[in-house]
C-alpha positions as CSV (number, residue, x, y, z in Angstrom):
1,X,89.1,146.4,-45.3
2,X,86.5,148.4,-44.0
3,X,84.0,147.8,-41.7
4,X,80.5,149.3,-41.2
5,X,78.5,148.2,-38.5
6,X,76.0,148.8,-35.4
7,X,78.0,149.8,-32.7
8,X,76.7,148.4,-29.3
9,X,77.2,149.0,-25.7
10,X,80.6,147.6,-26.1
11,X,81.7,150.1,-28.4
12,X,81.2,152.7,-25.8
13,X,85.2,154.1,-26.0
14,X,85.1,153.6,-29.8
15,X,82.1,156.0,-29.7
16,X,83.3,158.9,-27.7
17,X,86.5,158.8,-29.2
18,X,85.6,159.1,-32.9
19,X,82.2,161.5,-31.8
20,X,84.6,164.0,-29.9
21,X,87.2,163.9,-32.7
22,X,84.1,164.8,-35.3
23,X,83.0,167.5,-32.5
24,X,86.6,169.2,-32.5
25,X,86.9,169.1,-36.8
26,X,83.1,170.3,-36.9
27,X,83.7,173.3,-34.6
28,X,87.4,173.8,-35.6
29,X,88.3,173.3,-32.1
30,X,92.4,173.0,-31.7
31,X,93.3,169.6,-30.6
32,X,94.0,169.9,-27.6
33,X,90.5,171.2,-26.6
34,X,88.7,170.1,-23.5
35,X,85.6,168.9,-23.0
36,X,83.4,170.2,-20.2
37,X,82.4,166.9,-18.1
38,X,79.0,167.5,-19.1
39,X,79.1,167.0,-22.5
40,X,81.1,164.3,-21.8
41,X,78.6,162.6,-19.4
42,X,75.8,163.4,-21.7
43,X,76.9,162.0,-24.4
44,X,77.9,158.9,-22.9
45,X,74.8,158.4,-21.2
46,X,73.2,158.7,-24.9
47,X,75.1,156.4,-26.4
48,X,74.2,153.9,-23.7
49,X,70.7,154.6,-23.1
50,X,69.2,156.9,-25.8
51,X,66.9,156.0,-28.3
52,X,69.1,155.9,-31.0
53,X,71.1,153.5,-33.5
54,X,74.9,154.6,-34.1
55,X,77.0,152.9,-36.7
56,X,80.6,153.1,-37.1
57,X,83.2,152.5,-39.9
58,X,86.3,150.7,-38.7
59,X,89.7,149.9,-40.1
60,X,90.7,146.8,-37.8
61,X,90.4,147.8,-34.3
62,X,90.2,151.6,-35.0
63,X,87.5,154.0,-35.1
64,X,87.4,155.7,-38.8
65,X,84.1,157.3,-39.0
66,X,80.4,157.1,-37.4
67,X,77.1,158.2,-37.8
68,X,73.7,158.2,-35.3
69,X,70.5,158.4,-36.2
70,X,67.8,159.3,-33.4
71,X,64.8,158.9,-32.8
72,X,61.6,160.8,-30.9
73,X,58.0,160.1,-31.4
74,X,55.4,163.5,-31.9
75,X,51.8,162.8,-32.3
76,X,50.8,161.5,-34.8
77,X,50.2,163.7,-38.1
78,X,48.1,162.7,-41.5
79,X,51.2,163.1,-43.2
80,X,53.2,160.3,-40.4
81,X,50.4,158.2,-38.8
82,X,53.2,157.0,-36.4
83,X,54.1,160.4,-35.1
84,X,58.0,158.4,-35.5
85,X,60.1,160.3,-37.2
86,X,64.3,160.3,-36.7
87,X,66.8,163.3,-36.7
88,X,70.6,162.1,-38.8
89,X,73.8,163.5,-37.1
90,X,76.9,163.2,-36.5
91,X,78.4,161.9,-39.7
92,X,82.1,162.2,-40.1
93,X,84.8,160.1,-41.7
94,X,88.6,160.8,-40.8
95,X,89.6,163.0,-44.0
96,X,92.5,160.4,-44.7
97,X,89.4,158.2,-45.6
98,X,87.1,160.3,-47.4
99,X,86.0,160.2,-50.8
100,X,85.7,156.4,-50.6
101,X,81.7,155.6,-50.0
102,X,82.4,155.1,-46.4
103,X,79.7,158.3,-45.6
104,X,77.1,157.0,-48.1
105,X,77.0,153.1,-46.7
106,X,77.2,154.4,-42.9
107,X,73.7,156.9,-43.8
108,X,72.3,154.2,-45.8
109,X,72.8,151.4,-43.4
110,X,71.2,153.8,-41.0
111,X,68.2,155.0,-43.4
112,X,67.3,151.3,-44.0
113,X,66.9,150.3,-39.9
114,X,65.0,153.4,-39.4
115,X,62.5,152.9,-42.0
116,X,62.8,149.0,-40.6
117,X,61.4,150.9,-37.2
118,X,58.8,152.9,-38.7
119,X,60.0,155.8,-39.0
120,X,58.1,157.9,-41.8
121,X,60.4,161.1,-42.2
122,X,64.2,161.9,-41.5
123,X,65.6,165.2,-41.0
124,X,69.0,166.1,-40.6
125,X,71.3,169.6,-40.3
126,X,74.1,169.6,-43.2
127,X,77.2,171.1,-43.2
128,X,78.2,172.1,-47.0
129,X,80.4,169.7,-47.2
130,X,77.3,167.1,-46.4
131,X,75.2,168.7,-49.2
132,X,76.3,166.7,-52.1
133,X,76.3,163.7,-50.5
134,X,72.4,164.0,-48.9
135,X,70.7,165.2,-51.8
136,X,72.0,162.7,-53.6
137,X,70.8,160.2,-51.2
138,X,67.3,162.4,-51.5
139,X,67.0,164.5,-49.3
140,X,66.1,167.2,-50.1
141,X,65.7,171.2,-48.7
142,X,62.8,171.9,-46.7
143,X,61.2,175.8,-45.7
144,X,59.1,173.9,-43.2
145,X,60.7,173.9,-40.0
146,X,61.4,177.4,-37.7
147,X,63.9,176.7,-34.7
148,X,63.4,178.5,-30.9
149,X,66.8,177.4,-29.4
150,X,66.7,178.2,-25.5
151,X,69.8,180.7,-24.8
C-alpha cells in the first residue's frame, strides 16, 4: 500500500534521497553523478527551514515519489489581495510506480494545503511528460510571465 503524506523534519534523508534521484532522471544525469556540496547543503537547508510543504509517496519504509510546493509572498495585486502565491516542483514518482495516481494525489494533497494557506495562484514549470497530468488538474498555459535568469 501506498502512502502519501507531509513529510517533516524527520524525513530529512527520505527527502534528499528521492529529490536527488528526481534531479539525476530530470537532467539525465548517469547514476553515478555527484553532487556539488552546495546543492547539497542548499537543499537540505530548504527542506528544513524553507517555506515550503513537501509530500512524499512511500511504499513501507521507502521513498517512491515526492513533490514540494513553495511559497513567497509579492505585494499584494487586485487580482491576489494576499500577494501569496506558491510555485509546484519537483514532482517525480520512480517509473516502476507510474501510471498509478500516485502524481495526481501527491499535487492534489499539496493544492488543497496551499489554498488552506491562502495562497491565490500556483505556478509551476512542466516537463512534457507533466503536461497531461497538470492540465487535467487545471492548470492551464499562461503568456504572462518573462524570466531574467542571472548567468
Amino acid at each position: 500500500m501506498i502512502e502519501i503524506k507531509i513529510a517533516t523534519k524527520d524525513d530529512i534523508d527520505s527527502l534528499m534521497s528521492i529529490r536527488l534521484e528526481m534531479l539525476k532522471v530530470v537532467n539525465n544525469l548517469s547514476e553515478d553523478y555527484e553532487y556539488s556540496d552546495e546543492i547539497i547543503t542548499e537543499s537540505r537547508d530548504y527542506f528544513l527551514n524553507g517555506d515550503h510543504l513537501t509530500v512524499l509517496a512511500m511504499d513501507g519504509d521507502t521513498a517512491i515519489g515526492c513533490a514540494s510546493m513553495s511559497f513567497l509572498r509579492i505585494m499584494p495585486t487586485f487580482y491576489h489581495p494576499t500577494g501569496k502565491r506558491a510555485h509546484l516542483m519537483n514532482v517525480y514518482t520512480r517509473s516502476e510506480y507510474r501510471r498509478q495516481g500516485i502524481a495526481r494525489k501527491m499535487v492534489e494533497l499539496l493544492i488543497e494545503k496551499t489554498w488552506e494557506k491562502g495562497a491565490t495562484e500556483i505556478s509551476l514549470d512542466a516537463t512534457e511528460l507533466g503536461r497531461p497530468l497538470y492540465k487535467s488538474i487545471g492548470f492551464t498555459d499562461s503568456t504572462e510571465c518573462m524570466v531574467l535568469t542571472k548567468m
